[in-house]
C-alpha positions in Angstrom: 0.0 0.0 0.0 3.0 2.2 0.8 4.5 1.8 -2.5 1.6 2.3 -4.7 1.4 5.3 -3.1 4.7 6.4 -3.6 4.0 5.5 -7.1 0.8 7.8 -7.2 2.4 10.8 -6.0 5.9 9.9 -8.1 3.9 9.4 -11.1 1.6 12.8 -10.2 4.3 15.3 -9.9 6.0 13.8 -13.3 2.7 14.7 -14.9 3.1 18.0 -13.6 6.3 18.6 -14.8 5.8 17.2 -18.5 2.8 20.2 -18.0 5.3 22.4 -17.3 8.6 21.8 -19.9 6.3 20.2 -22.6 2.9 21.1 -22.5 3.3 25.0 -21.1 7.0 25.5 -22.2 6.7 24.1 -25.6 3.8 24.1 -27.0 2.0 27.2 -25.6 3.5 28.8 -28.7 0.6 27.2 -31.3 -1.8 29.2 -29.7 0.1 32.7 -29.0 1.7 32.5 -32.5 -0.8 34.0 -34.1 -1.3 37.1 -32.0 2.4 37.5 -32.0 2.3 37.2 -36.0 0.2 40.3 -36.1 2.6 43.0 -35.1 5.8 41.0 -34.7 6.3 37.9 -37.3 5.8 37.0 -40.7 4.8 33.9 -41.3 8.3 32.7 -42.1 10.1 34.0 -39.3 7.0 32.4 -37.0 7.7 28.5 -38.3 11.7 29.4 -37.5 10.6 30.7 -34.1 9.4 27.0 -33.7 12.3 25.2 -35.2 14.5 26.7 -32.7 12.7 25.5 -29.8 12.8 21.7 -31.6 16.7 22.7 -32.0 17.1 23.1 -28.8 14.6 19.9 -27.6 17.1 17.9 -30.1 20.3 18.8 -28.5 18.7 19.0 -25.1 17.6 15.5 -25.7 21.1 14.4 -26.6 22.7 15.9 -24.1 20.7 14.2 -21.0 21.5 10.9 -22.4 25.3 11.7 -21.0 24.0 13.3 -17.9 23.6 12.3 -14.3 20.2 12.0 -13.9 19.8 13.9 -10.6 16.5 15.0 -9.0 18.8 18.6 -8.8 19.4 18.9 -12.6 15.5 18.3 -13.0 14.9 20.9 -11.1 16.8 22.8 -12.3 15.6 22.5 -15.8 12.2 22.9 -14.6 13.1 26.4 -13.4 15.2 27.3 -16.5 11.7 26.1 -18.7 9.4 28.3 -16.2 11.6 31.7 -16.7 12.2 31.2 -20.8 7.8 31.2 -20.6 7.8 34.1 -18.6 10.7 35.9 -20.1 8.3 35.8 -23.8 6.5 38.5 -22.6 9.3 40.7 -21.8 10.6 41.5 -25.0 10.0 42.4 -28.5 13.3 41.5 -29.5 13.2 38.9 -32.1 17.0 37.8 -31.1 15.4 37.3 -27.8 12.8 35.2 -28.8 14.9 33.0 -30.7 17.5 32.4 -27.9 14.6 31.8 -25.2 13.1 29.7 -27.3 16.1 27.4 -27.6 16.8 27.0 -24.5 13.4 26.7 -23.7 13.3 23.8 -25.9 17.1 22.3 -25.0 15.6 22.3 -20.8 12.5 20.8 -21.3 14.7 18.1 -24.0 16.5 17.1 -21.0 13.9 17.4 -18.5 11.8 15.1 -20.3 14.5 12.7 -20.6 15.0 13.2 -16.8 11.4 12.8 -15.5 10.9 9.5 -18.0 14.2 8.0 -16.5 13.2 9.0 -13.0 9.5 7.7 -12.5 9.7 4.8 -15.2 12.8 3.0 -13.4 11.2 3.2 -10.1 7.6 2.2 -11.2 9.6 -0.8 -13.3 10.9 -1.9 -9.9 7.4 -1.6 -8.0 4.8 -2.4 -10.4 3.9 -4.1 -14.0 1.2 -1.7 -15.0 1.4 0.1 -18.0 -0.8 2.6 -16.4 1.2 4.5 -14.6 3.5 5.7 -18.2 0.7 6.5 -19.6 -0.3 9.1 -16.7 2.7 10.4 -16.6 2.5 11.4 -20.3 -1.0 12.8 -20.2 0.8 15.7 -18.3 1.8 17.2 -21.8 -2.0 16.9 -22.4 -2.9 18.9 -19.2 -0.3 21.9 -20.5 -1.5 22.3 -23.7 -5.6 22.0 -22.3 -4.2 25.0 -19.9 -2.5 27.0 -22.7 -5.7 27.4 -24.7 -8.0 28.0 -21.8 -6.0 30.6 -20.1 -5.5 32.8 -23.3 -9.1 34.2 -24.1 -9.5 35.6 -20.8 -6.0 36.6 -20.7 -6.8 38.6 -24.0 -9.9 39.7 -22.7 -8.8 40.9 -19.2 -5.1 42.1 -20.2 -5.7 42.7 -24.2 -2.0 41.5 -25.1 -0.2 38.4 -25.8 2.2 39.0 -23.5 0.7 38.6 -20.4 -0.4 35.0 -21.6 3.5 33.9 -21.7 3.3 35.8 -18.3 0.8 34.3 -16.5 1.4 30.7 -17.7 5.0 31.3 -16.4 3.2 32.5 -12.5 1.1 29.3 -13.0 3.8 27.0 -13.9 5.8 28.5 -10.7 2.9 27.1 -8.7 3.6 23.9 -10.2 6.7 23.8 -9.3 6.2 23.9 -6.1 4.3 20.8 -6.0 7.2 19.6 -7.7 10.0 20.1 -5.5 7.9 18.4 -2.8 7.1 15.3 -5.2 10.7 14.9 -6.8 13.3 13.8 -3.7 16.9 12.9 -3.8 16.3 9.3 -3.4 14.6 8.5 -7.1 17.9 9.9 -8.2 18.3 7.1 -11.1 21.5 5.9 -10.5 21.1 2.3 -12.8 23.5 1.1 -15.3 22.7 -0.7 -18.3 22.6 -4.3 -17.9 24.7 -6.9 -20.0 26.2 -6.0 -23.2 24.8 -5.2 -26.4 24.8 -7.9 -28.5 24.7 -7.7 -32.0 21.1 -7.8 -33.9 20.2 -9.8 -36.4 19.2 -8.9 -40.0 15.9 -9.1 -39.6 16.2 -7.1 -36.5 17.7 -4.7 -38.2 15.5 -4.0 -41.0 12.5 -3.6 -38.4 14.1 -1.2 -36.9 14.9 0.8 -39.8 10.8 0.6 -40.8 10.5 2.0 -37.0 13.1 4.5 -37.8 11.1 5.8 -40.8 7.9 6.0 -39.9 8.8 7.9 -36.4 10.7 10.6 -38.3 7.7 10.9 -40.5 5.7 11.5 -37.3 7.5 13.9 -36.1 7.3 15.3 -39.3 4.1 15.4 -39.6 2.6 15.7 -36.4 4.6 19.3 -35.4 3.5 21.0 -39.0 -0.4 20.2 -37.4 0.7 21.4 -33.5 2.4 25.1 -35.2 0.1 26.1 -37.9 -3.6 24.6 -36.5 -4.1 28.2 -34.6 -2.9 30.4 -37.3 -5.0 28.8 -40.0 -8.6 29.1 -37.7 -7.7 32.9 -36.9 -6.8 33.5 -41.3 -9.6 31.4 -42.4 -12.3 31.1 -40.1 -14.7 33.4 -38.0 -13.7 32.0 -34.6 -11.7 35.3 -33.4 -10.7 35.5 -29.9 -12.1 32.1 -29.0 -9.8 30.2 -31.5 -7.3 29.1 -28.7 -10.2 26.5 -27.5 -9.3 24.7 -30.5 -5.8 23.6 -28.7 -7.5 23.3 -25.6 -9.8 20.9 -27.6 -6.6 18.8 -28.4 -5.5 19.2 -24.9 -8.4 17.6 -23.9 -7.9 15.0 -25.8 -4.1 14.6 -24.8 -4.9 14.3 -21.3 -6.5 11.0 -21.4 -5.4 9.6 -24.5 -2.2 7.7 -23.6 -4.2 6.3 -21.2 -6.9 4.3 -23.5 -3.6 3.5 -25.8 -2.2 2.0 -23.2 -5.6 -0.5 -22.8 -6.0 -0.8 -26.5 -2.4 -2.5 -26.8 -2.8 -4.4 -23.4 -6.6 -6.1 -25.3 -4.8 -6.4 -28.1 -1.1 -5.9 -29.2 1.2 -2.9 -29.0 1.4 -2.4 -32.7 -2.1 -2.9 -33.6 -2.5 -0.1 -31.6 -0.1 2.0 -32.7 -0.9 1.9 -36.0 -4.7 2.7 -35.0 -3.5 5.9 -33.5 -1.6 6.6 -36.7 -4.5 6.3 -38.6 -6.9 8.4 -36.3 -4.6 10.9 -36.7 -3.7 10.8 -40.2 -8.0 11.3 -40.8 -7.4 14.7 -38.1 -5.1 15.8 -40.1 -7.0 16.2 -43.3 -9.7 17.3 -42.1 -8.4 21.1 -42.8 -7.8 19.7 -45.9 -11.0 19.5 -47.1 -12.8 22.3 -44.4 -12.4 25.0 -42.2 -15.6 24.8 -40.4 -15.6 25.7 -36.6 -17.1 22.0 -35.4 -14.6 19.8 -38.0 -11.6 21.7 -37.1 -12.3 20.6 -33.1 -12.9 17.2 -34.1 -9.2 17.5 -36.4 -7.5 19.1 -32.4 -9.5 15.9 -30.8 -8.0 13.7 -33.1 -4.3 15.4 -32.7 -4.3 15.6 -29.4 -5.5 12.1 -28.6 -3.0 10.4 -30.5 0.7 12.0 -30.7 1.6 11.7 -26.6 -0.2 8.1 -27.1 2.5 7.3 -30.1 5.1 8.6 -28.9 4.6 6.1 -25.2 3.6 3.5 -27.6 6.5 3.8 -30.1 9.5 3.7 -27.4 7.6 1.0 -25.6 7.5 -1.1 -28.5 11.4 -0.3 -29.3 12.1 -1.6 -26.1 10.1 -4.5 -26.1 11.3 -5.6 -29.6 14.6 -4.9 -29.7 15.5 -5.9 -26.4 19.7 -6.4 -27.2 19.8 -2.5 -28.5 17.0 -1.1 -26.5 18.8 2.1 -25.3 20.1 2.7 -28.8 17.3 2.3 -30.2 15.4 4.6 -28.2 18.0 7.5 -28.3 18.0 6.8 -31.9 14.2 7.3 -32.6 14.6 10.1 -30.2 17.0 12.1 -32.2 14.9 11.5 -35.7 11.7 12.4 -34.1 13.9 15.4 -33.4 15.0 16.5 -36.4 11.5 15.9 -37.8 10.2 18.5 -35.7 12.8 20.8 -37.1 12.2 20.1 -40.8 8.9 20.5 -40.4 8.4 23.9 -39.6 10.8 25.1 -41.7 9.1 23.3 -44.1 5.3 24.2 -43.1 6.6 28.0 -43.2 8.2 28.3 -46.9 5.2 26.3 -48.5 3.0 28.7 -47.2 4.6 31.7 -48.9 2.8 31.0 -51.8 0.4 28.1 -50.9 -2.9 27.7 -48.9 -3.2 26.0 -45.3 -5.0 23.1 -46.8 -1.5 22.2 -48.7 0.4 22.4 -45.5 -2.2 20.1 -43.7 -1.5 17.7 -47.0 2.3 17.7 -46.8 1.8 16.6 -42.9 -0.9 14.1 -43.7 1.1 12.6 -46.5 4.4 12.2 -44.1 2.0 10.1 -41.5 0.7 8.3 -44.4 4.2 7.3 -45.3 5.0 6.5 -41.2 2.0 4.2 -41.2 3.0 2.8 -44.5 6.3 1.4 -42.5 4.4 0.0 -39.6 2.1 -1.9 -42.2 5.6 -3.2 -43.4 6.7 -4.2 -40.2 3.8 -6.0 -39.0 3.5 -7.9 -42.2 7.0 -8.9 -41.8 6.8 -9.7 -38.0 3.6 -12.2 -39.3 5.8 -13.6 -41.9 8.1 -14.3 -39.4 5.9 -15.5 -36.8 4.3 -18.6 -39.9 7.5 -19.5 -40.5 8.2 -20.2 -37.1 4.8 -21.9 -36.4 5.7 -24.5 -39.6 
């Protein structure tokens, strides 16, 4: 009883701190972008506003592979992440932005590396419930449902953009003090990996390379959907002020989503699953292909938000499970290309719509997660080819 416990309030301050880095500290951009685009940033200069926050995620995610994972240099991050939010509302300098914005991203890169390593290795000691990951990561959920609530009545009590980086900095503070009282010295993480790594074998090796592919292509995709949604309601539809719901509507959908993931592989197998979330999220993303109509473009946020924290848990999980000899590898690996997805994209995103229509950007995405379910087909085929042989 003492340890599931322990587990419950472990597990609950780690959701509060993927709030903070990922769901506040990240991606509280989509829905300011656009108010910051109307005095301050073209279009162009907004997708590589985003790109260097994913810079800095990527090296920020490098880097904590090679660190000590201490409870100190979590908080620490935690604290950098809260005063880069705040400090967006300070200044109109566009050097500013960028700089914040990396580091912003390179804190919460490690600090998301940090809080996985931290609660996952003691919850691997003390239980065998896939439940408690799949809290944990509905924390980014919770961020990005508070982002888009608290700006319309920020706007409408304040009138300016910048007290919403403001004000979600003060609220992530409170957060963090729940934080420091969750995260103690003693789930400092001090294991080593286990065994060597053996070599894999060729058919391990071209699975991994399908896995490879189609979680660049999600990363890809996904982050061209999480910068532009806003923008594209405020250009092309009559929402106005109340267009920030629409990432609160993929919020809500985040927050329990790795969660029913989670029972959808357990019922029945990891990769099935994934591969239904790919699809549910490959139909949200052409929906603003095809419409820009208020009720569609909340279903399209549902559909986001309830599947890319769900494939990201479901994706490492099934590296590990899978690929057992290279599972750190593995992981860092798909890390990294998700990575530098999230950069392309962006850039990407930004240039094609210079001189092309939303509903083009929401294609280029949709095709790239086409293409990453397109290698998880692959796989599975190949892992029930495998599987017949076996049987005969």
């Amino acid at each position: 009883m003492h340890e599931r416990k322990m587990l419950l309030v472990l597990t609950f301050t780690g959701f509060l701190a993927l709030a903070v880095v990922m769901g506040i500290g990240r991606f509280a951009y989509t829905p300011i972008l656009p108010y910051m685009e109307e005095s301050h940033l073209t279009t162009f200069q907004a997708g590589l506003l985003a790109s260097a926050n994913y810079a800095g995620y990527l090296a920020g995610a490098f880097a904590a592979a090679k660190m000590n994972k201490s409870v100190l240099l979590l908080h620490v991050m935690i604290l950098i992440s809260i005063v880069t939010t705040a400090a967006m509302g300070f200044t109109y300098s566009q050097s500013w932005w960028f700089g914040l914005r990396f580091v912003s991203g390179a804190a919460g890169g490690i600090a998301f590396v940090l809080v996985s390593s931290l609660v996952l290795s003691q919850v691997r000691r003390k239980s065998s419930s896939p439940y408690y990951a799949a809290f944990l990561y509905g924390g980014v959920g919770f961020g990005i449902f508070l982002s888009g609530m608290f700006l319309p009545p920020v706007l409408a009590l304040f009138g300016g953009w910048e007290y919403a980086w403001i004000i979600l900095g003060v609220v992530s503070a409170l957060f963090f003090i729940l934080i420091l009282l969750g995260f103690r010295p003693q789930y400092t993480n001090k294991d080593k990996q286990e065994g060597r790594i053996r070599r894999m074998t060729r058919h391990e090796k071209q699975q991994l390379q399908r896995l490879y592919i189609s979680y660049f292509c999600q990363g890809f995709g996904y982050i061209i959907f999480a910068t532009f949604i806003i923008a594209m309601v405020v250009s092309t539809t009559d929402m106005g002020w109340s267009s920030p719901y629409v990432w609160a509507a993929a919020g809500l959908g985040a927050l329990p989503s790795a969660l029913f993931w989670a029972w959808l592989g357990k019922i029945t197998s990891l990769l099935t699953s994934l591969r239904a979330a790919y699809i549910v999220q490959l139909a949200g993303l052409l929906i603003p292909v095809f419409t820009s109509q208020e009720i569609w473009i909340l279903v399209s946020a549902f559909c986001f938000g309830g599947t890319f924290m769900g494939i990201t848990m479901m994706t490492l999980s099934f590296a590990d499970q899978s690929f057992p000899r290279q599972s750190q590898r593995a992981i860092g690996n798909l890390t990294g290309l998700y990575g530098i997805g999230q950069l392309l994209g962006p850039i990407a995103a930004a240039a094609l719509l210079i001189f092309a229509p939303f509903a083009v950007v929401f294609l280029l995405a949709a095709v790239f997660i086409g293409a990453g379910l397109y290698q998880l087909q692959r796989l599975a085929s190949k892992q029930k080819e495998v599987k017949t042989r076996a049987v005969r």
